[in-house]
Residue, then its C-alpha position, 0 to 999 in steps of 0.5 A: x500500500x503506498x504511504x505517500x497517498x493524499x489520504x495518508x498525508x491528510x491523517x499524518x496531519x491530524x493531531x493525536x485525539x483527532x487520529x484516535x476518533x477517526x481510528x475509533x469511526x473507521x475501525x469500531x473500536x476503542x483506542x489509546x495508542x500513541x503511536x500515530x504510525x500505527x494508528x494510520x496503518x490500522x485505519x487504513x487496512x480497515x478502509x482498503x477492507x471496506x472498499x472490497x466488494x462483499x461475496x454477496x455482490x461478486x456473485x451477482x456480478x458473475x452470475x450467470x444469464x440462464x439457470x444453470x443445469x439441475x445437479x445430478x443425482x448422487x448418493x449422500x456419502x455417511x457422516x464417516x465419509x462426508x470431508x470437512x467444510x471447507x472455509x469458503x470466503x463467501x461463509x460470511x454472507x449468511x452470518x448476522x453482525x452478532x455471529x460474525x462477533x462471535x466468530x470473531x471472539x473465536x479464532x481472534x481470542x478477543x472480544x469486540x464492539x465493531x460493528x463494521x462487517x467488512x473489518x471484522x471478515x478482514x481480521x478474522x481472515x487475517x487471524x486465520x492466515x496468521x498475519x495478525x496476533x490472536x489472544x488477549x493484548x498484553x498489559x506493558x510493564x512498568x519499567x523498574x528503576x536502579x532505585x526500585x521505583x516504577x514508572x508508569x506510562x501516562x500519554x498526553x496529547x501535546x496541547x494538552x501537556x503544554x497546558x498542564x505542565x504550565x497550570x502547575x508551574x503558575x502554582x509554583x511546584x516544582x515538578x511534574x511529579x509533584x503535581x501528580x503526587x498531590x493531585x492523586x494524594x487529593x483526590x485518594x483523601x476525597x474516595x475515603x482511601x486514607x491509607x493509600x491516600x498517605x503513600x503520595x502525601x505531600x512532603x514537609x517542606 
C-alpha cells in the first residue's frame, strides 16, 4: 500500500485525539495508542477492507444469464465419509453482525464492539492466515528503576501537556511529579482511601 497517498498525508496531519476518533469511526473500536504510525496503518487496512466488494455482490456480478443445469443425482456419502467444510470466503454472507462477533471472539481470542462487517471478515481472515496476533493484548510493564521505583506510562496529547505542565508551574511546584503526587494524594483523601491516600502525601517542606 503506498504511504505517500493524499489520504495518508491528510491523517499524518491530524493531531493525536483527532487520529484516535477517526481510528475509533473507521475501525469500531476503542483506542489509546500513541503511536500515530500505527494508528494510520490500522485505519487504513480497515478502509482498503471496506472498499472490497462483499461475496454477496461478486456473485451477482458473475452470475450467470440462464439457470444453470439441475445437479445430478448422487448418493449422500455417511457422516464417516462426508470431508470437512471447507472455509469458503463467501461463509460470511449468511452470518448476522452478532455471529460474525462471535466468530470473531473465536479464532481472534478477543472480544469486540465493531460493528463494521467488512473489518471484522478482514481480521478474522487475517487471524486465520496468521498475519495478525490472536489472544488477549498484553498489559506493558512498568519499567523498574536502579532505585526500585516504577514508572508508569501516562500519554498526553501535546496541547494538552503544554497546558498542564504550565497550570502547575503558575502554582509554583516544582515538578511534574509533584503535581501528580498531590493531585492523586487529593483526590485518594476525597474516595475515603486514607491509607493509600498517605503513600503520595505531600512532603514537609
Amino acid at each position: 500500500m503506498p504511504r505517500h497517498t493524499a489520504k495518508t498525508k491528510k491523517l499524518e496531519s491530524l493531531s493525536l485525539t483527532e487520529l484516535r476518533a477517526r481510528y475509533r469511526e473507521v475501525v469500531g473500536e476503542e483506542t489509546r495508542s500513541p503511536n500515530k504510525k500505527h494508528l494510520i496503518r490500522r485505519i487504513e487496512e480497515a478502509l482498503a477492507a471496506k472498499k472490497q466488494p462483499s461475496p454477496a455482490r461478486r456473485g451477482a456480478a458473475t452470475a450467470p444469464s440462464t439457470p444453470p443445469p439441475p445437479p445430478v443425482a448422487q448418493a449422500t456419502p455417511s457422516s464417516e465419509e462426508a470431508p470437512p467444510p471447507s472455509r469458503r470466503r463467501g461463509r460470511f454472507s449468511t452470518m448476522s453482525l452478532q455471529e460474525l462477533q462471535a466468530e470473531y471472539r473465536k479464532v481472534v481470542g478477543r472480544p469486540t464492539g465493531s460493528s463494521n462487517v467488512s473489518y471484522l471478515q478482514w481480521k478474522i481472515r487475517e487471524a486465520e492466515a496468521g498475519r495478525v496476533s490472536v489472544g488477549p493484548r498484553a498489559e506493558r510493564e512498568a519499567k523498574v528503576r536502579e532505585d526500585g521505583k516504577r514508572v508508569i506510562p501516562l500519554s498526553f496529547d501535546a496541547e494538552a501537556l503544554e497546558s498542564l505542565d504550565k497550570a502547575w508551574r503558575d502554582a509554583g511546584l516544582p515538578s511534574r511529579t509533584r503535581f501528580f503526587m498531590r493531585a492523586v494524594h487529593r483526590e485518594l483523601t476525597a474516595m475515603g482511601a486514607t491509607e493509600a491516600a498517605a503513600r503520595f502525601a505531600p512532603e514537609e517542606a
